[in-house]
Structures are given as structure tokens and as C-alpha cells.
N, C-alpha and C positions, 0 to 999 in steps of 0.2 A: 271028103266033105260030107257030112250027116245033113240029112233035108228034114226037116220034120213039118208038115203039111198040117198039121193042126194046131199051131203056133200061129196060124193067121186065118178068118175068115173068109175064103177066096169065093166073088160074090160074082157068076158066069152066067147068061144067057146063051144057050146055043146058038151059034153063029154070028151071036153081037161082040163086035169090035168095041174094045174099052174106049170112053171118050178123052180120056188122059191116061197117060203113063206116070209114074212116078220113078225115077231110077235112082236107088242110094248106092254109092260106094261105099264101104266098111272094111277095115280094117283093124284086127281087134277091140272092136265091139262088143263083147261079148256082155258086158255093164250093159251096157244102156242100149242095146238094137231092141231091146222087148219097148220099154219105155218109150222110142221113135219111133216106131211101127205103130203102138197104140194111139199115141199122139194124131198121126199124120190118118189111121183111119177113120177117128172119133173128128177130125176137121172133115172129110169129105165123105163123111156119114150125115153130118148137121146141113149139106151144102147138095144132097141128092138130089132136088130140083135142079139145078144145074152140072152136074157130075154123076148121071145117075148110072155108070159102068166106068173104072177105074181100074186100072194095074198097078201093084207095086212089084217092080224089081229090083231084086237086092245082089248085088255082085258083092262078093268075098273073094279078095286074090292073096292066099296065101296068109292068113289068120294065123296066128298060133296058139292065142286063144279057143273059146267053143263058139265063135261064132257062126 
């Protein structure tokens, strides 16, 4: 499995615990996980007074796609 870390903005304070997690399952994905990432950061970008540290975790089991 390929990581590529610059496909998402990952937005960390040291030692600050995210106030939400997000967890996606995907499964051949590979269409449309850019378009639901974007999605889901651009809602809890508009909503930082309240969500002002956020995680997305994205679990791939076994893709055969590029996702």
C-alpha cells in the first residue's frame, strides 16, 4: 500500500489531541476517495469554531484498485 501525505492537509498542534476523528472504510475507492476527503475537509474547515483539531482516518483493506 502507497501513502502519499500530500494528498491531504494534515492540520497538528503538538501535543493537541484532535477534537473528532473521522474514520472512512474504502474499498476500491479509487474514483472518488479524493472527492470525499475534499468534501468532508472543506465541512470541518467552515465549522473550526467548533472542531478546531480533527483527524481523518482512512482504512484500505485489500483495494485492488490505487486507492
Amino acid at each position: 500500500m502507497s501513502v502519499k501525505m500530500n494528498m491531504i492537509d494534515i492540520k497538528k498542534e503538538k501535543g493537541r489531541m484532535p477534537s473528532i476523528s473521522i474514520i472512512i472504510a474504502a474499498y476500491n475507492e479509487e474514483r472518488r476517495i479524493m472527492g470525499t476527503l475534499q468534501k468532508i475537509i472543506s465541512i470541518f474547515d467552515k465549522k473550526k469554531e467548533k472542531y478546531k483539531w480533527y483527524e481523518i482516518i482512512l482504512v484500505d483493506d485489500g483495494s485492488t484498485d490505487k486507492t
